[in-house]
PAZAPA-4460 file (N, C-alpha, C; in steps of 0.05 Angstrom, whole numbers, plus 32768, in hexadecimal, padded with zeros to 4 digits):
% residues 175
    n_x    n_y    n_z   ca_x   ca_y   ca_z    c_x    c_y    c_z   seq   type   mol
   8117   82AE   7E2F   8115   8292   7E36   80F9   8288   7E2D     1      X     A
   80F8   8274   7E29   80E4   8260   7E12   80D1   825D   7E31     2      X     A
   80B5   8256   7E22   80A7   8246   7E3F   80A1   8237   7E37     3      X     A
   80A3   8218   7E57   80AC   81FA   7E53   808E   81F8   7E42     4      X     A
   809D   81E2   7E34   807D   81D3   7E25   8087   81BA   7E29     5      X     A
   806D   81AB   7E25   8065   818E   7E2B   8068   817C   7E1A     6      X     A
   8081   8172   7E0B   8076   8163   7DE8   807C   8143   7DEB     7      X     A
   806A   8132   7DDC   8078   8117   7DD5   808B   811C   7DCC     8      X     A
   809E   810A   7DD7   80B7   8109   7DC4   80B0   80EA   7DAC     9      X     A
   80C0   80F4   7D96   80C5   80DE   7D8A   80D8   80C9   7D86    10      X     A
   80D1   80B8   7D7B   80EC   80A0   7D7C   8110   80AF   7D7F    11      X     A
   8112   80C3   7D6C   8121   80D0   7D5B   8130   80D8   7D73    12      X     A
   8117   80E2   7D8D   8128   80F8   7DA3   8123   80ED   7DBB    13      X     A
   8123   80CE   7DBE   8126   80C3   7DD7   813E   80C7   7DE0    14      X     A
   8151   80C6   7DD0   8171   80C6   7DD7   8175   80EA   7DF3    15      X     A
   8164   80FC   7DE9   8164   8114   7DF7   815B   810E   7E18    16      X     A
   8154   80FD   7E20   814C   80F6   7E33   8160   80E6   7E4C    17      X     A
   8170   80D6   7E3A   8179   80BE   7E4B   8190   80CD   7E65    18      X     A
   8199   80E7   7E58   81AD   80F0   7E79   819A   80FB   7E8E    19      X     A
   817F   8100   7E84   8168   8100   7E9E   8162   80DE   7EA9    20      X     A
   8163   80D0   7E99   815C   80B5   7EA2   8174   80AB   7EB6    21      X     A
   818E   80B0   7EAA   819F   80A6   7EC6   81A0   80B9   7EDB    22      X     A
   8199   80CD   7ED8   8194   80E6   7EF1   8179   80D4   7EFE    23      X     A
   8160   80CB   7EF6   8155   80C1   7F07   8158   80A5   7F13    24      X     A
   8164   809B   7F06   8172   8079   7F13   8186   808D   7F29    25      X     A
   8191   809C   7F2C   81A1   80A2   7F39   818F   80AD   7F59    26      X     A
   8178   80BB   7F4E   816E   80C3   7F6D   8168   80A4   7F72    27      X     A
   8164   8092   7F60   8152   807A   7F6D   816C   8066   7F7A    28      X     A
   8181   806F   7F7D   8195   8067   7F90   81A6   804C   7F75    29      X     A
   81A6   8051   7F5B   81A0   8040   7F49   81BD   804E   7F31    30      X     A
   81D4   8035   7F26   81E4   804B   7F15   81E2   8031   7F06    31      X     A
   81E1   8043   7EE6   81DE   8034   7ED1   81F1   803C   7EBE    32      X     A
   81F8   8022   7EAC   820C   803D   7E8E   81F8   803A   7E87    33      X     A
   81FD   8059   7E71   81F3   805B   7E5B   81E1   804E   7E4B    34      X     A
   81F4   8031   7E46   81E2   8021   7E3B   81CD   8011   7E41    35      X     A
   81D1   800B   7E5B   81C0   8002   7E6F   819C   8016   7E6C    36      X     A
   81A6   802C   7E6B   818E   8044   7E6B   8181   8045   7E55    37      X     A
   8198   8036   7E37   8185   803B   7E2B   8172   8020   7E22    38      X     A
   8180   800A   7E2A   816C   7FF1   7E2E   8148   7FF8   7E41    39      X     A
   8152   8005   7E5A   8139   800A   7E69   812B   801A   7E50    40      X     A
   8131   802B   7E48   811C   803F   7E3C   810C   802D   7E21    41      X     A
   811C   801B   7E14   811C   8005   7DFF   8109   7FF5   7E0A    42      X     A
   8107   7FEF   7E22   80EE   7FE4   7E2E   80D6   7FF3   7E39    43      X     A
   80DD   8007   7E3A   80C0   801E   7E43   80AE   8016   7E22    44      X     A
   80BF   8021   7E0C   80B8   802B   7DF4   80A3   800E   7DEA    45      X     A
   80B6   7FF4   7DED   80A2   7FDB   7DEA   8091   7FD8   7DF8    46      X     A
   808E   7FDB   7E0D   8075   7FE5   7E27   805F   7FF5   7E1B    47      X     A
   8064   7FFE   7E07   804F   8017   7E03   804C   802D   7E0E    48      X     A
   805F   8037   7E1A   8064   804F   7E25   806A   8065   7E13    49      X     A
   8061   8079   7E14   8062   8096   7E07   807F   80A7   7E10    50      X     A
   8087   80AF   7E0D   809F   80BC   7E1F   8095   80DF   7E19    51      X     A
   8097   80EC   7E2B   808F   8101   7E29   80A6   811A   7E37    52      X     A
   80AC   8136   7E2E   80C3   8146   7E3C   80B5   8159   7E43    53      X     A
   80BC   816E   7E58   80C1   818B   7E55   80D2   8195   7E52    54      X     A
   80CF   819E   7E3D   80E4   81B2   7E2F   80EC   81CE   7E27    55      X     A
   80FA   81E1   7E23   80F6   81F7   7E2D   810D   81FE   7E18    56      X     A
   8101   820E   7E00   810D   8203   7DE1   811B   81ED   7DE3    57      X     A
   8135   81E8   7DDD   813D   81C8   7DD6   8143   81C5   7DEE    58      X     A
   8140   81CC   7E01   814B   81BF   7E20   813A   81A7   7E27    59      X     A
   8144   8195   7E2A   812C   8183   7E38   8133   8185   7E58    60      X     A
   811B   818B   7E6F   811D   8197   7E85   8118   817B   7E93    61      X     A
   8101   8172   7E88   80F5   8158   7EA0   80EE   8148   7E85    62      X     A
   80E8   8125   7E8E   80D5   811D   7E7E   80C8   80FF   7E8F    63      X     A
   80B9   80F8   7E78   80AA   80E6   7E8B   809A   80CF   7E72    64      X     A
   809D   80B5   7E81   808C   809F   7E6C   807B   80A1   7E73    65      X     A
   8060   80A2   7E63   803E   8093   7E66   8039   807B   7E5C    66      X     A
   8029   806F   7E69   801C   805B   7E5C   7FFB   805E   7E5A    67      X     A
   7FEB   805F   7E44   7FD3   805E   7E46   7FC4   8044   7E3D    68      X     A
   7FB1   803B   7E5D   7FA2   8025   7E54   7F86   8026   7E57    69      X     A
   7F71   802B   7E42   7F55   8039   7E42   7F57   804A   7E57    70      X     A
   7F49   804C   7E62   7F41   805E   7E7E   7F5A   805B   7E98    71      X     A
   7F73   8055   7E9A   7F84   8051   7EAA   7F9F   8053   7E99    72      X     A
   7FB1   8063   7EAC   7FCF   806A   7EA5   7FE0   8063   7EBA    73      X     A
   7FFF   805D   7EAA   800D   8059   7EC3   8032   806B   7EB8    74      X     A
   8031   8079   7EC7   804A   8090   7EC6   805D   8080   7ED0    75      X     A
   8073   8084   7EC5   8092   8078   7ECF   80A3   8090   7ECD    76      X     A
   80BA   8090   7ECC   80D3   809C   7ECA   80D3   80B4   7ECB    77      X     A
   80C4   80C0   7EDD   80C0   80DE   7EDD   80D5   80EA   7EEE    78      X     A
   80E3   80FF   7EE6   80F8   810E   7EE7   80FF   8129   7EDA    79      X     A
   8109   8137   7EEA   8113   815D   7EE5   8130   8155   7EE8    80      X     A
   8132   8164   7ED2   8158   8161   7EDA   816E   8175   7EEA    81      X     A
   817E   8163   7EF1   817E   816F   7F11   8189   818E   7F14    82      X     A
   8197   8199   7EFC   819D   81B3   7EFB   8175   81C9   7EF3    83      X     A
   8161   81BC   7EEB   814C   81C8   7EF4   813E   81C0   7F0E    84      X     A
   814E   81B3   7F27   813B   81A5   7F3C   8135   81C1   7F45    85      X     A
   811D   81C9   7F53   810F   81E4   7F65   8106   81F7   7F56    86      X     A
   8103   81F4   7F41   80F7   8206   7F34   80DA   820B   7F29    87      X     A
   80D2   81EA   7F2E   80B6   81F2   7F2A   80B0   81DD   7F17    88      X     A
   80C0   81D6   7F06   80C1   81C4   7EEC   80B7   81AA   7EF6    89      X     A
   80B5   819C   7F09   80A7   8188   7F0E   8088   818D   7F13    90      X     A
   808B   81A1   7F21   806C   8199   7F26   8056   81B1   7F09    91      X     A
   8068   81B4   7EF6   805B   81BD   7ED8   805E   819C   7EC8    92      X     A
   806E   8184   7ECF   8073   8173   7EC1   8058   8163   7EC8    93      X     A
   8053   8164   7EDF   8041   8150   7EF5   801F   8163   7EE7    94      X     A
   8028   817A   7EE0   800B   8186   7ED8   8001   8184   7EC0    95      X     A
   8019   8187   7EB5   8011   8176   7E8D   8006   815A   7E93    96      X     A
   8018   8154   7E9A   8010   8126   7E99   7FEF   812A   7EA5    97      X     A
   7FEB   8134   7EB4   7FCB   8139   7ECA   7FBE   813F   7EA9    98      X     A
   7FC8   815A   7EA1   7FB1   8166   7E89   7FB3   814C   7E74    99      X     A
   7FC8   8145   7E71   7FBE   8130   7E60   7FB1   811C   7E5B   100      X     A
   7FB3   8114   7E75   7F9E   80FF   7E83   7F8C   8105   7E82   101      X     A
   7F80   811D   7E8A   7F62   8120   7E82   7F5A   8128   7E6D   102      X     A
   7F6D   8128   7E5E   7F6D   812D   7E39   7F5D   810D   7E2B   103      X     A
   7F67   8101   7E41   7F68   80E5   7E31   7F50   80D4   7E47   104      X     A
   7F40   80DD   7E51   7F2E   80D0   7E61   7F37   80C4   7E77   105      X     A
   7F56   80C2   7E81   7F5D   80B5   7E91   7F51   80B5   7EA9   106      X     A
   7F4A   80A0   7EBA   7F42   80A3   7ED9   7F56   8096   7EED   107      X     A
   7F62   808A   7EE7   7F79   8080   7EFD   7F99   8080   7EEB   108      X     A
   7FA8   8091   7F04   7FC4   8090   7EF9   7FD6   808B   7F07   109      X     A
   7FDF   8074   7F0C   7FF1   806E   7F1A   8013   806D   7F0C   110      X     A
   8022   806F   7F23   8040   8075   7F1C   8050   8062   7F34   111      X     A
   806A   805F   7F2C   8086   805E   7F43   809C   8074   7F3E   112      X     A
   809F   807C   7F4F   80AB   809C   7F4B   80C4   8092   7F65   113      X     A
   80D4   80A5   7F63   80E6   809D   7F75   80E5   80BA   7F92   114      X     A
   80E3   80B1   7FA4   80DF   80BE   7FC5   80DD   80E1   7FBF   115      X     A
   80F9   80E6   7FAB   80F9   8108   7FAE   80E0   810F   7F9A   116      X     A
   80D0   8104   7F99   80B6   810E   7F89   809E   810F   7F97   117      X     A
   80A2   80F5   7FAB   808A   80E9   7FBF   8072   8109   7FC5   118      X     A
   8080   811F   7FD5   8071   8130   7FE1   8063   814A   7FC4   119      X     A
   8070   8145   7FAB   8066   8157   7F9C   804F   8148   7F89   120      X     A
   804F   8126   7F86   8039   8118   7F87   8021   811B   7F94   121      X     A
   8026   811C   7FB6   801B   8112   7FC5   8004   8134   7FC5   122      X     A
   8016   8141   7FC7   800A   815D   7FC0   7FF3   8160   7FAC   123      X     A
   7FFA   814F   7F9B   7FE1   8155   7F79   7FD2   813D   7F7B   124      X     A
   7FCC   8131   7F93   7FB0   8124   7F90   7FC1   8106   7F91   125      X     A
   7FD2   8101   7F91   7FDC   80DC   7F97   7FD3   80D5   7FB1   126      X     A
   7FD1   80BF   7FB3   7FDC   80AD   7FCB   7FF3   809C   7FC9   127      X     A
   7FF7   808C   7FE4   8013   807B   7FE3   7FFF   8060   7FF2   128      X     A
   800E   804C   7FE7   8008   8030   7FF2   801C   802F   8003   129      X     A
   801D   8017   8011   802F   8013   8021   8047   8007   8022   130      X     A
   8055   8008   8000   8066   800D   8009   807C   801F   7FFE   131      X     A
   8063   8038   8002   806A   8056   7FFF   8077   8061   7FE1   132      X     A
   8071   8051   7FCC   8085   8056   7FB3   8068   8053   7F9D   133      X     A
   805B   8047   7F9A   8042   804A   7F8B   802D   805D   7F90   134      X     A
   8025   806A   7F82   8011   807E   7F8A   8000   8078   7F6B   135      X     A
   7FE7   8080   7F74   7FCE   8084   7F62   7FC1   809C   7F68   136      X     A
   7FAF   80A5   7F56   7FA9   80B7   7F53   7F86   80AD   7F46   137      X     A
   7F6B   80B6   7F53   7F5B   80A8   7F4C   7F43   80C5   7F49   138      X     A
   7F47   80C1   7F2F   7F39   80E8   7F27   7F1C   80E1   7F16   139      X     A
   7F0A   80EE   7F19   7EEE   80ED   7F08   7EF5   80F0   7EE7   140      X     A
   7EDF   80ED   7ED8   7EE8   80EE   7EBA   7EE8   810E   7EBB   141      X     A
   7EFF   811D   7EA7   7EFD   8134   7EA7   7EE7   8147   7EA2   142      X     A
   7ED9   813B   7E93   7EB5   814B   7E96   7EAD   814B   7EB5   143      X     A
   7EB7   813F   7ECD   7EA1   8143   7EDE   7EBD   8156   7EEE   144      X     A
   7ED4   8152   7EEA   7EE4   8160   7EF9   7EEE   8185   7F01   145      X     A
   7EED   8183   7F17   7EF5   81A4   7F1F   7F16   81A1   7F23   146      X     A
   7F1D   81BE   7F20   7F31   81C1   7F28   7F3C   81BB   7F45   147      X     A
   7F49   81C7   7F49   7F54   81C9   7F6A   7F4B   81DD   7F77   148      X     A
   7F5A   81FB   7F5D   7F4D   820F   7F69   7F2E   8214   7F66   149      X     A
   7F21   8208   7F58   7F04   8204   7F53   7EFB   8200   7F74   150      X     A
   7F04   81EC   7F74   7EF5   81D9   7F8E   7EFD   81E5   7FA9   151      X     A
   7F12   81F1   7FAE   7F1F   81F8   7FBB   7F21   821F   7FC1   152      X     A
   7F16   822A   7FC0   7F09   824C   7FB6   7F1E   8258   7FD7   153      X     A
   7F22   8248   7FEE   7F24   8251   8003   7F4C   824A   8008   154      X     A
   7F61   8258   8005   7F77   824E   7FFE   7F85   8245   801A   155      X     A
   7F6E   824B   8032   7F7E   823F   803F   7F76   8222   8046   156      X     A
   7F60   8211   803A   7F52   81F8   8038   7F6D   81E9   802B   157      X     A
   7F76   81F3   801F   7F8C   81EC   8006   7FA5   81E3   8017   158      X     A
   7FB1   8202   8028   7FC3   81F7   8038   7FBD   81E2   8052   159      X     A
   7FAC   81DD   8058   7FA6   81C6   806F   7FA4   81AF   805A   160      X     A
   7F99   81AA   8051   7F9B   8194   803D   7FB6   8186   8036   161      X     A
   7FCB   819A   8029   7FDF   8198   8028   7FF8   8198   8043   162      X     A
   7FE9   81A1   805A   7FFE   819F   806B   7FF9   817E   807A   163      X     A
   7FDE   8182   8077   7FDE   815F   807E   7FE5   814E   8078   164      X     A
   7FE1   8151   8056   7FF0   8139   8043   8014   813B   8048   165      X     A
   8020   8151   8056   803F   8157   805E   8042   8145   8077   166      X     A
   802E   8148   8086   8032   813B   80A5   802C   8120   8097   167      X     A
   801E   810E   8092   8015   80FD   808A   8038   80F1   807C   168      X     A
   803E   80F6   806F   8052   80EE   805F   8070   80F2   806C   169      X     A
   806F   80FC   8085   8089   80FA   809B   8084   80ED   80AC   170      X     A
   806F   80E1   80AF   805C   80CE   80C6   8068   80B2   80B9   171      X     A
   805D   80B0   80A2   8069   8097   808A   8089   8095   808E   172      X     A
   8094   80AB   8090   80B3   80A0   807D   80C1   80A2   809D   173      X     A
   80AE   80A7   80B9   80BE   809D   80D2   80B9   807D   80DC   174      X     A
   80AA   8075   80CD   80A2   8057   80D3   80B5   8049   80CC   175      X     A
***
């Protein structure tokens, strides 16, 4: 078995994408045809959006649009498809887009992601506004930045951190 890699796709291989795109209109409580999906993506592409996959030889597993504006990005359509959901493939999708970002100087990345993502966001450094569907992400330029496990040497600092950000986010979705 191949290991996932991170690639732009090109014009050529947007079409590889679109039964992940109605898989995610679908968590977002949302059913589209076909054609319908591929108008949205027809408007990502005029947007200036990058479309990006993981892929795992020709499989495409997850993928996801960027948009880069100088020093600020904004992620859309991010999705694993649902026969890879639990395996891990999201949060390797969520760790490329991060490396990339700091590939590219980025300091703020904001997204709209739909709910079944909320806690593996919220996990890698997002917050939520209020009304719980936007998150940003507000990181130093990568010259001044540490890792996690850099910053973090003590693993159980890691788990309180994270169990807070868990309490914190069932506190939210009982309101």
């Amino acid at each position: 078995m191949d290991m996932p890699t991170f690639v732009k796709l090109a014009r050529t291989e947007h079409r590889l994408i679109l039964p992940l795109l109605q898989h995610l209109f679908t968590l977002e409580g949302k059913t589209y045809a076909l054609g319908d999906v591929k108008k949205i993506l027809a408007s990502d592409i005029a947007d200036r959006r990058d479309i990006f996959a993981l892929k795992e030889g020709s499989t495409v597993i997850g993928c996801v649009c960027l948009a880069l504006r100088d020093d600020d990005a904004e992620l859309s359509h991010f999705v694993v498809g649902q026969e890879h959901a639990g395996k891990g493939y999201g949060e390797l999708l969520l760790q490329h887009v991060l490396d990339y970002c700091m590939k590219h100087h980025v300091t703020s990345l904001s997204c709209v992601i739909p709910r079944v993502y909320e806690l593996l966001f919220a996990q890698n450094g997002f917050f939520m506004n209020r009304d719980k569907v936007f998150m940003e992400l507000k990181r130093q330029p990568a010259t001044q930045q540490a890792s996690l496990k850099d910053t973090f040497q003590d693993l159980s600092a890691v788990e309180d951190i994270v169990g807070v950000t868990a309490q914190k986010l069932r506190r939210l979705k009982t309101r």
